[in-house]
N, C-alpha and C positions, 0 to 999 in steps of 0.2 A: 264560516271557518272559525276555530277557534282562535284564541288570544295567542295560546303558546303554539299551532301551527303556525300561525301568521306570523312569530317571535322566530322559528326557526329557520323558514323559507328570507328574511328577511338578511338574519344573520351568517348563512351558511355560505354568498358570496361573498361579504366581507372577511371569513376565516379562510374562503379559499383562495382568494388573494392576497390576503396576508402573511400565506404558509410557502406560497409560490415561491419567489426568490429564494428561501431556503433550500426547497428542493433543488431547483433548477442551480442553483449553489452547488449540492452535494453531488450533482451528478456532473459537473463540470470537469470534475478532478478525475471521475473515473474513465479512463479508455483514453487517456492522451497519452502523449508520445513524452517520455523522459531519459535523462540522461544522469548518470551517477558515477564519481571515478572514487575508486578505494581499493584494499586491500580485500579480495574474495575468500573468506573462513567457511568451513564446514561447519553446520549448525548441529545444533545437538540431535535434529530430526535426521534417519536413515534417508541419504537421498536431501536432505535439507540444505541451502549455501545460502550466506548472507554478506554485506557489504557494509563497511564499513565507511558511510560517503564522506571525503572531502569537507561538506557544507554541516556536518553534525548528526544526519539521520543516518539510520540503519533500516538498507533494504534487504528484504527477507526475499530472495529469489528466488527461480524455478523457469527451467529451460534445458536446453539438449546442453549437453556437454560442458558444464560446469567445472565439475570435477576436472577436468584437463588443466586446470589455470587456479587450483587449491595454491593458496598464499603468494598469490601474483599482483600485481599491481595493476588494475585492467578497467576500462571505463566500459559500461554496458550501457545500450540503448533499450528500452522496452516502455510499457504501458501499466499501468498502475491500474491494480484491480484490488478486485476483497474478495476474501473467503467467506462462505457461509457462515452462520454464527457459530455452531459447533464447531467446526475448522479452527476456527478464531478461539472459543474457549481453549480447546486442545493444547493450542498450541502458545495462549496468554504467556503461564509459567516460564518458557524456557523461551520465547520471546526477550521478556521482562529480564529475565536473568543475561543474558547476550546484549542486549541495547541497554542496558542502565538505565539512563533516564533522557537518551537520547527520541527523536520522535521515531517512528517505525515506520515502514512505506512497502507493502507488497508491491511487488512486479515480476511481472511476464519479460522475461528476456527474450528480446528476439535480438540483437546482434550484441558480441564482443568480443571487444580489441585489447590486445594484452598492451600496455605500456612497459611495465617492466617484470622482470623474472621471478623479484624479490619483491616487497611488500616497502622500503625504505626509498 
């Protein structure tokens, strides 16, 4: 066997242990269960709603019946997922421009309770 097979086989456990933690990292965050209370705005996208959370982030929503609770005060349960990369290009700009420089957080809403009528 050569030098550099015998370099590669030698090294390719050590890279994929070392890479582990990372992944198993980025996959932690996706598909849990979250909770966010803010003010629920129409986003710039047809069909788009987003959250203005309490804790400083901006969740970017999507679920049934949103719209019902446009500038409510309303805490939503859901799970936090990601868009494809195009999804995610698309939609950067007018993200970016909505969150300022707040962090951004897609979610799947599966339940919400209105707190109040008004957004104050």
């Amino acid at each position: 066997m050569s030098m550099m097979k015998r370099t590669v086989l030698c090294l390719a456990p050590v890279l994929f242990f070392c890479l582990l933690p990372v992944l198993a990292t980025a996959q932690d965050n996706m598909g849990k269960t979250m909770t966010a209370t803010g003010c629920l705005k129409q986003g710039t996208d047809a069909g788009g709603y987003y959250l203005m959370g309490e804790d400083g982030k901006m969740y970017e929503l999507w679920g049934k019946n949103l719209g019902e609770h446009l500038n409510h005060k309303v805490t939503v349960t859901g799970t936090q997922t990601t868009m494809s990369a195009a999804q995610e290009k698309k939609r950067e700009a007018m993200e970016k421009q909505e969150a300022g420089n707040a962090t951004i957080v897609d979610m799947k809403v599966s339940n919400l309770k209105m707190i109040s009528e008004s957004c104050q």
